[in-house]
C-alpha positions in Angstrom: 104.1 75.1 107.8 101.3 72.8 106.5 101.7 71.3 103.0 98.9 70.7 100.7 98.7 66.6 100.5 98.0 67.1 96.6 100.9 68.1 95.8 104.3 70.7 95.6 104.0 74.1 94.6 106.3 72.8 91.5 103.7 70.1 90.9 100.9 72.2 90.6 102.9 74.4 88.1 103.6 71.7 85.9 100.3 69.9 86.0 98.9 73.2 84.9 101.7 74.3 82.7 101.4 70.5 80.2 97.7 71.1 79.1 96.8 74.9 80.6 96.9 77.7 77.4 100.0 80.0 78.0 97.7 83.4 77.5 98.7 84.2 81.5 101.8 84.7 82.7 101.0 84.3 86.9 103.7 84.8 89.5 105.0 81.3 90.5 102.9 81.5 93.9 99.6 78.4 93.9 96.9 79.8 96.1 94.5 77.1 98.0 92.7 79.4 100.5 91.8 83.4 101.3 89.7 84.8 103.4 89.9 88.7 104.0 92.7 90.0 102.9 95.0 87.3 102.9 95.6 84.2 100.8 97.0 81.1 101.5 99.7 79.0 99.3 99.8 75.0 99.0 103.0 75.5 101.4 100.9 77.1 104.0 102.9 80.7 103.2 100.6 83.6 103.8 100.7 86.6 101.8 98.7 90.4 101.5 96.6 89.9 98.0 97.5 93.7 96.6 95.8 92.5 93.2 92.3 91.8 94.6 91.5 89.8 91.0 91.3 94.1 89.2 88.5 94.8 91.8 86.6 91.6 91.7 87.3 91.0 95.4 86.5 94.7 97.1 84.7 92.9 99.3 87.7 90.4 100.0 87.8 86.6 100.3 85.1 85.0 101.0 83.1 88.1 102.9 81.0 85.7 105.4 77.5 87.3 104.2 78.2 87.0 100.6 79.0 83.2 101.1 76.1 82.7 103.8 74.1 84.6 100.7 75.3 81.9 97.9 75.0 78.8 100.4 71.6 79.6 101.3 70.5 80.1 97.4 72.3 76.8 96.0 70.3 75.2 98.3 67.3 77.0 96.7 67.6 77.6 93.2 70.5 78.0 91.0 69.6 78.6 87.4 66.2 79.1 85.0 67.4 81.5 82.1 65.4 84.3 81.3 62.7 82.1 79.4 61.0 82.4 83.3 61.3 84.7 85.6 62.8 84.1 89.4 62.3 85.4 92.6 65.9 87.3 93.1 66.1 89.1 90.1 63.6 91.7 90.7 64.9 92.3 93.9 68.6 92.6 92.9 67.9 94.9 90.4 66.2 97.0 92.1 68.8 97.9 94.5 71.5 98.3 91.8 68.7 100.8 90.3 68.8 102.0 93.6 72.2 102.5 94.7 73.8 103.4 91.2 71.0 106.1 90.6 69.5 105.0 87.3 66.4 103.9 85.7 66.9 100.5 83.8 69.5 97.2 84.3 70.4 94.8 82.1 72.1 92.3 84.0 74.8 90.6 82.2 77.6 88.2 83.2 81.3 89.2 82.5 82.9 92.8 82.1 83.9 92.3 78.6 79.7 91.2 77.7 78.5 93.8 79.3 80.7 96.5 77.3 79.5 94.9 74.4 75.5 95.4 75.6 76.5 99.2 76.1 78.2 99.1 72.5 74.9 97.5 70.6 72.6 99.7 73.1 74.2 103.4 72.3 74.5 102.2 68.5 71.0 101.7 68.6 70.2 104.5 69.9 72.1 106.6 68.0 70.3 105.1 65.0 66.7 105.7 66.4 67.2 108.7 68.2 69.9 110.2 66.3 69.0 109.1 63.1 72.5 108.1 62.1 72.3 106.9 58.9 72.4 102.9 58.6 75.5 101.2 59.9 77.4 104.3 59.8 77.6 105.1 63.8 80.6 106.1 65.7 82.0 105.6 69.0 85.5 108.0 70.1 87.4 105.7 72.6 90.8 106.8 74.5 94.5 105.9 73.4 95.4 103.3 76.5 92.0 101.6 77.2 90.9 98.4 78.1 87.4 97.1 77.9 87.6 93.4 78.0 89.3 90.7 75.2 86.0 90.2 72.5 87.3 90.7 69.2 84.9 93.6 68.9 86.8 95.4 72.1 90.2 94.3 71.1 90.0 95.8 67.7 89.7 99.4 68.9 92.8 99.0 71.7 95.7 101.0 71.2 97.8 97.9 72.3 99.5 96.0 69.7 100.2 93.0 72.0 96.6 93.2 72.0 95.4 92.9 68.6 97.9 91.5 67.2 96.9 88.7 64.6 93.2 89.1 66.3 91.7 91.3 62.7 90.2 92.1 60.9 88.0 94.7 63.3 84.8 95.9 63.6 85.0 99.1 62.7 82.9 102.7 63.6 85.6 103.5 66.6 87.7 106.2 66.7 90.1 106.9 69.5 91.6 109.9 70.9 94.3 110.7 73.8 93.4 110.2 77.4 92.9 112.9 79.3 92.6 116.1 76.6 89.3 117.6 75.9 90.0 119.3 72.8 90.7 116.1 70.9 87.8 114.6 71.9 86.1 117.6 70.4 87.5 117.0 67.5 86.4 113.6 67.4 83.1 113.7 67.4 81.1 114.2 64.6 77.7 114.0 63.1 77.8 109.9 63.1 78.9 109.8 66.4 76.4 108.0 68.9 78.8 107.7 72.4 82.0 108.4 73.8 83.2 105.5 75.9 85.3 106.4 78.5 87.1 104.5 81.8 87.3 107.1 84.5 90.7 106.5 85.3 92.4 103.5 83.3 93.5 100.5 85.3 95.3 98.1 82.8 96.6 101.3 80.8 98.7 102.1 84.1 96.5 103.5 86.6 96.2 106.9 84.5 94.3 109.6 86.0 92.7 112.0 84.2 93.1 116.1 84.9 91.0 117.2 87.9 87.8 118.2 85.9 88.2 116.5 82.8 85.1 114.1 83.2 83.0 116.8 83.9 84.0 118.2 80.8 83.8 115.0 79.1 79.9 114.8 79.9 79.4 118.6 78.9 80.7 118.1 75.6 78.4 115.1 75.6 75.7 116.9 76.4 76.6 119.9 74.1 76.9 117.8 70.9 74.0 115.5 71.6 76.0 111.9 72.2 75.7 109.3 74.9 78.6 108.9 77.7 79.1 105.7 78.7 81.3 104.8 81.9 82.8 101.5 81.8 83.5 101.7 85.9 83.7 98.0 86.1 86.8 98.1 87.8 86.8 101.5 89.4 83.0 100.6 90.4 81.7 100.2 93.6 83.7 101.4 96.1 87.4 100.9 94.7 88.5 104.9 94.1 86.5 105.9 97.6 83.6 106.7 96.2 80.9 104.4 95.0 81.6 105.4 91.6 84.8 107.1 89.9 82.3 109.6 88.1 80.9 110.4 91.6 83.8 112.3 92.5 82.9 114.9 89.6 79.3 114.7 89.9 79.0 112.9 86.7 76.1 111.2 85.9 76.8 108.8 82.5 73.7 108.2 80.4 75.0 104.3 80.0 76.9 102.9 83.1 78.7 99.6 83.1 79.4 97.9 86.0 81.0 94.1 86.8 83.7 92.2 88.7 83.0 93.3 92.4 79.1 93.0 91.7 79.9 89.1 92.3 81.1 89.8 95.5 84.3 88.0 95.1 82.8 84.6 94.6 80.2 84.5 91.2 80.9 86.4 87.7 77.9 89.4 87.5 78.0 92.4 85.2 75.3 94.8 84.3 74.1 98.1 81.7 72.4 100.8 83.6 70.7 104.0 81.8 67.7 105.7 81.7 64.4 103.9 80.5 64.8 106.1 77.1 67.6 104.6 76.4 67.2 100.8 77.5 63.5 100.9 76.2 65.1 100.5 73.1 66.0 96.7 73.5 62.9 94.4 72.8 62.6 91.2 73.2 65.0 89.1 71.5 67.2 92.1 70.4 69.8 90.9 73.4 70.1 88.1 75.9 72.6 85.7 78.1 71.5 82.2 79.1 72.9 82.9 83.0 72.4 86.8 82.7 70.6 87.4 85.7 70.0 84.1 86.8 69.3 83.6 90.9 72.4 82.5 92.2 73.9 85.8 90.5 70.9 88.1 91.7 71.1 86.9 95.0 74.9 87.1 95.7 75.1 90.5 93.9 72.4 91.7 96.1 74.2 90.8 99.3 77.2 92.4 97.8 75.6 95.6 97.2 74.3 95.6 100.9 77.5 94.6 102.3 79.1 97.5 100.1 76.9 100.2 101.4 76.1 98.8 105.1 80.0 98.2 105.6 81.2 101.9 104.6 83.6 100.1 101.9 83.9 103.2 99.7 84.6 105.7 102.9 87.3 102.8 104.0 88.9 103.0 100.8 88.7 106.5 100.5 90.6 107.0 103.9 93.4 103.7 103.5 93.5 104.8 100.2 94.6 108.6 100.9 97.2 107.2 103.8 98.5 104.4 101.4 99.2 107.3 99.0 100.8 109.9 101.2 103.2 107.3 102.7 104.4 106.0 99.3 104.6 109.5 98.0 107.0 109.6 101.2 109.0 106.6 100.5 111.4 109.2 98.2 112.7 105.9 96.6 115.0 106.5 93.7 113.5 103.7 91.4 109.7 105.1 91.7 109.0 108.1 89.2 105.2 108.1 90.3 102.8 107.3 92.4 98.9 107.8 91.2 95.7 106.8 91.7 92.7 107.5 94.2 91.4 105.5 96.5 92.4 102.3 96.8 93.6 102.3 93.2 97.4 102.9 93.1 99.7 102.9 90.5 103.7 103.3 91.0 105.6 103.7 88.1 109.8 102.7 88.6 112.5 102.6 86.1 113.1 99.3 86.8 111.2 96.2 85.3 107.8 96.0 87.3 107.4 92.5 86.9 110.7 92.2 88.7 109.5 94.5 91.6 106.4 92.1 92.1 108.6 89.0 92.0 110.6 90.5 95.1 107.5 91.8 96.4 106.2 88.0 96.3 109.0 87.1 98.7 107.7 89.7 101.2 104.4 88.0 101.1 102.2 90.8 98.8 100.6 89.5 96.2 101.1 92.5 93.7 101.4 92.4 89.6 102.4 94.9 86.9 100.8 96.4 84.2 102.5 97.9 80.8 106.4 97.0 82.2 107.1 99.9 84.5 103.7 100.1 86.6 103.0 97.9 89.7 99.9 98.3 90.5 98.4 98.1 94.3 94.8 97.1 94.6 94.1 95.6 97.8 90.3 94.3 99.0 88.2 97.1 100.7 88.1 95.7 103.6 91.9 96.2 104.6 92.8 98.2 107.7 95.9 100.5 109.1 98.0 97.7 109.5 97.6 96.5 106.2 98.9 100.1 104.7 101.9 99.8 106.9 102.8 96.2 106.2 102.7 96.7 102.2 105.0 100.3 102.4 107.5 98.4 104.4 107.2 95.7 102.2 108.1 97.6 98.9 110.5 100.0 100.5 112.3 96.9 101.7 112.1 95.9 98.1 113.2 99.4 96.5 115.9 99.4 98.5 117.2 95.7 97.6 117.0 96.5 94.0 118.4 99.6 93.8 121.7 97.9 95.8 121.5 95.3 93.2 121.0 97.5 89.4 
């Protein structure tokens, strides 16, 4: 086993612990190397990353055209801001246009900026187009989301832990329960100008929504004359088995926002999609980001799209996904009360602590973390194979059974 020469696991912990802000709380495991699938620890211990950084890696560490992309355009041109144009924007967005099937991108950087663009876009237009009287325009959200950390985002979460001291809020949201039309219904009223919606929920617990509900979701849209935006920045491109969650009810939102595995694993992209109705509606100066769309970003998140496509990621994930799936639904294991998800998106709630289930899982060398106490949630890059999907149920039926001896 080869050591890093910089240092112990426990060195690297404490170096970061003395000056690093406690708002993480990581497994005790200090990565040094991935490629694929796997990562590599400073003791030379190999382990199955399960958490894929929520979707940011679909395309795994290090995909060897995504990093031959970024090599070749560092050596080119890394930056300009929007103040000039470059030669890989146009491209890039293009494609996403392309592949996403809509009119219009506004590039962006991180998920949580990019909600925000959808927020201020729909607002807008529900003031121009709806003539919403002035400041007065709604937006119904869902009971368990998660949009990103702004203060703006965080103010309409239905988790205390995360608003907690955060307020005061904007306001003009209004949320609903996840996964019940006639709420929703309810909700919206003359002053409302979207409904923002994940289309299954991955830091809420991998909940998934009735079979049909999104399509209902965007004909009550369409019926009371508001704007659906999808926030599918983790369910995006590829992760559920299809390119897009909406895609497996033939939804088509009017705003789409996309992120984390735009980058390809290895730079931070986001982007706003709608129709050029709705985007025409920014002018200059209304909206902006120094790197939004800047070359490195275009050009990596244009070999990402092409490797997405080219590669069959989606159709992989849809398959691995659906065998992952029926062999943990077969597991039987007392401590699980559910397994959910679609594609490779999984969920599995236990009675037992979840962060505890990840510690042990740790030991078995899958990276795996849990999400609101009782869900562990298994996210593996697209780009995993049969093996991989026999390796990680042994791996947590080994576990299962080791706790439930031990309770």
């Amino acid at each position: 086993m080869q050591r890093s020469p910089l240092g112990t696991l426990e060195d690297f912990i404490r170096r970061e612990d003395a000056v690093g802000a406690r708002n993480y709380a990581p497994l005790d495991v200090v990565i040094e190397r991935g490629e694929g699938a796997w990562v590599y620890d400073v003791d030379g211990r190999r382990y199955l990353d399960c958490i894929s950084a929520y979707s940011a890696l679909n395309h795994g560490h290090r995909h060897p055209r995504v990093m031959r992309a970024l090599q070749e355009q560092a050596e080119r041109l890394t930056l300009t801001s929007r103040a000039v144009r470059n030669d890989r924007l146009g491209p890039f967005l293009e494609r996403l246009a392309a592949v996403a099937r809509q009119e219009a991108v506004l590039p962006m950087n991180t998920g949580a900026e990019a909600v925000e663009t959808a927020i201020k876009l729909a607002r807008r237009w529900g003031y121009r187009r709806k003539q919403i009287a002035h400041d007065c325009a709604e937006i119904v959200v869902f009971d368990g989301c998660f949009h990103g950390r702004t203060t703006t985002i965080v103010g309409f979460s239905t988790t205390e832990s995360c608003r907690r001291d955060f307020g005061p809020f904007t306001g003009g949201f209004r949320s609903v329960p996840f996964g019940q039309i006639d709420p929703l219904r309810d909700a919206i009223r003359d002053q409302t100008c979207a409904v923002l919606i994940e289309p299954i929920q991955g830091e809420g617990g991998i909940n998934v929504p009735p079979p049909g509900y999104l399509r209902a979701v965007e004909a009550l849209c369409r019926e009371r004359g508001v704007l659906l935006i999808a926030d599918e920045i983790q369910t995006g491109l590829g992760r559920t088995g299809a390119l897009l969650a909406c895609d497996h009810e033939s939804v088509k939102p009017d705003i789409l926002v996309l992120g984390k595995a735009l980058g390809g694993g290895v730079y931070p992209v986001s982007a706003v999609l709608a129709s050029w109705e709705i985007m025409g509606l920014f002018a200059p100066g209304d909206h902006g980001s120094t790197f939004g769309g800047n070359p490195l970003a275009s050009a990596v998140a244009l070999e990402a799209l092409n490797v997405l496509v080219e590669e069959g990621l989606a159709d992989r994930a849809r398959d691995l996904g659906a065998e992952l799936l029926a062999r943990l639904n077969a597991l039987h294991a007392p401590l699980v009360r559910d397994v959910r998800g679609r594609g490779l998106l999984i969920g599995i709630e236990v009675t037992a602590p979840a962060h505890l289930v990840c510690e042990l899982l740790l030991r078995e060398g899958i990276l795996a973390k849990d999400t609101h106490d009782r869900v562990i949630r298994i996210a593996p890059p697209l780009v995993i194979d049969h093996e991989h999907v026999i390796l990680i149920v042994d791996a947590l039926d080994r576990v299962l059974r080791s706790l439930e001896r031990s309770l």
